[in-house]
C-alpha positions as CSV (number, residue, x, y, z in Angstrom):
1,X,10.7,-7.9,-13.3
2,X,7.7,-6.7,-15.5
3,X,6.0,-9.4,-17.9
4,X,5.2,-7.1,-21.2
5,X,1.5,-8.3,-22.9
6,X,1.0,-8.1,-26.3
7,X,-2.9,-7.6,-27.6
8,X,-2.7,-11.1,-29.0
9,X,-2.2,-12.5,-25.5
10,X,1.7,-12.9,-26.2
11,X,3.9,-12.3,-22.8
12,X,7.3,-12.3,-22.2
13,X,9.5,-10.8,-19.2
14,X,11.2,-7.4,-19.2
15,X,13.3,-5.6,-17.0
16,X,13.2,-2.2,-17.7
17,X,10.6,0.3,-19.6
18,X,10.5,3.3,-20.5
19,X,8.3,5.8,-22.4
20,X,10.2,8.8,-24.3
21,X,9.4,11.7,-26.7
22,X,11.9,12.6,-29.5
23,X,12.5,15.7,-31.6
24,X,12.7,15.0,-35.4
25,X,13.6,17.8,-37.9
26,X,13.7,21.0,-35.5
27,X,10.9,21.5,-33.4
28,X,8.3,20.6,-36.5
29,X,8.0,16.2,-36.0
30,X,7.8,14.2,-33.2
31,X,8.2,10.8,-32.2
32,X,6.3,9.1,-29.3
33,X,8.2,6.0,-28.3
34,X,8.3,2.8,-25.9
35,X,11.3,1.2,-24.9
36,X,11.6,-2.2,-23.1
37,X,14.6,-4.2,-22.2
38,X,15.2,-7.8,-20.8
39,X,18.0,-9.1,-19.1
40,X,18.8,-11.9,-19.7
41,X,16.8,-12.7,-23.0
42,X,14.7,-15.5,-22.4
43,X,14.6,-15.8,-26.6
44,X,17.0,-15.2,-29.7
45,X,15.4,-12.0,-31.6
46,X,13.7,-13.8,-34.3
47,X,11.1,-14.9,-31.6
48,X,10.6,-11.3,-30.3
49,X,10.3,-10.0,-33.5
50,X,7.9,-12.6,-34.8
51,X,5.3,-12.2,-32.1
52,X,6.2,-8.1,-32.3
53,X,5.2,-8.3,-36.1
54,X,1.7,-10.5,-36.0
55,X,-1.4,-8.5,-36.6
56,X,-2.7,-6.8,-33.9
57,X,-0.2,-7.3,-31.9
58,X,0.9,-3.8,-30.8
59,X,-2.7,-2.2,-30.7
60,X,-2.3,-2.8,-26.9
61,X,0.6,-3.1,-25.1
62,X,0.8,-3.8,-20.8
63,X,3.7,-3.6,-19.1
64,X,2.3,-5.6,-15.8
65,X,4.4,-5.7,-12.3
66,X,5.4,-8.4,-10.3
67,X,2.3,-8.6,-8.2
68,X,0.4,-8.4,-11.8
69,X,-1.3,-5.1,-11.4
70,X,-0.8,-3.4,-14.8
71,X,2.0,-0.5,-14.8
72,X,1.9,0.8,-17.9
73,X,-0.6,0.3,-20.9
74,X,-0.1,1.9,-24.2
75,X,-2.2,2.0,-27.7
76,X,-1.1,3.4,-31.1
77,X,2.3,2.0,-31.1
78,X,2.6,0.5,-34.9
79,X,5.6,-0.7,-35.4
80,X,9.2,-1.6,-34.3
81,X,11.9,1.4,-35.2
82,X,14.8,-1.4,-33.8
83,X,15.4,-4.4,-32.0
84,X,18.4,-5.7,-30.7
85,X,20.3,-8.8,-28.7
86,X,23.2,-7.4,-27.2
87,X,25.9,-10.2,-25.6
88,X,27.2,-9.2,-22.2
89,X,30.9,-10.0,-20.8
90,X,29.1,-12.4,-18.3
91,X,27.6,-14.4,-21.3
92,X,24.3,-13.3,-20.3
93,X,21.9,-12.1,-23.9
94,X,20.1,-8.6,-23.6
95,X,17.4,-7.9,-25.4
96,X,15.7,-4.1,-26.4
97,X,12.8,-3.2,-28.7
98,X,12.1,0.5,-29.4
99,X,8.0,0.9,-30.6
100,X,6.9,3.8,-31.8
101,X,3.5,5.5,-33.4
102,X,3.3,7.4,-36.3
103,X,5.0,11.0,-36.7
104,X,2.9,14.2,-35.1
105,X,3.5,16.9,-36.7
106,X,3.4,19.9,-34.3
107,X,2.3,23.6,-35.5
């Protein structure tokens, strides 16, 4: 289990990360993303994404390990592409947020 830390200090537990880069338009944009998922979802999605949305709140981002030493810590993610709650056949709530900073255009 990871605990995910927002710069405002906001924490909440995630099970799975993941940092990606995706192709838009040919080879001319690209797209630097972070993916994080919980299961189970400690909170309905409003709660994520009001906490995801304050100001300031994805200048940093730490993804920090069990034992608390930090994993994985971002900047220049600015804003959320999609969030979801997804129900499982054991009743169990999942949740995912994709962040991602702004379009580079690549020569």
């Amino acid at each position: 289990m990871f605990t995910v830390k927002l710069a405002t200090g906001v924490t909440f537990s995630a099970t799975a990360a993941e940092q990606m880069r995706t192709q838009i338009d040919g080879n001319s944009q690209a797209r630097i993303a972070l993916r994080v998922e919980s299961t189970p979802a400690q909170h309905e999605l409003d709660w994520y994404l009001e906490r995801l949305d304050a100001p300031g709140a994805l200048d940093s981002v730490q993804l920090l390990c069990e034992n608390g030493t930090v994993g994985l810590e971002v900047q220049g993610y600015t804003h959320v592409v999609n969030a979801t709650i997804r129900l499982l056949v054991t009743g169990e709530k999942s949740f995912s947020i994709m962040l991602a900073k702004p379009l580079v255009v690549e020569s």
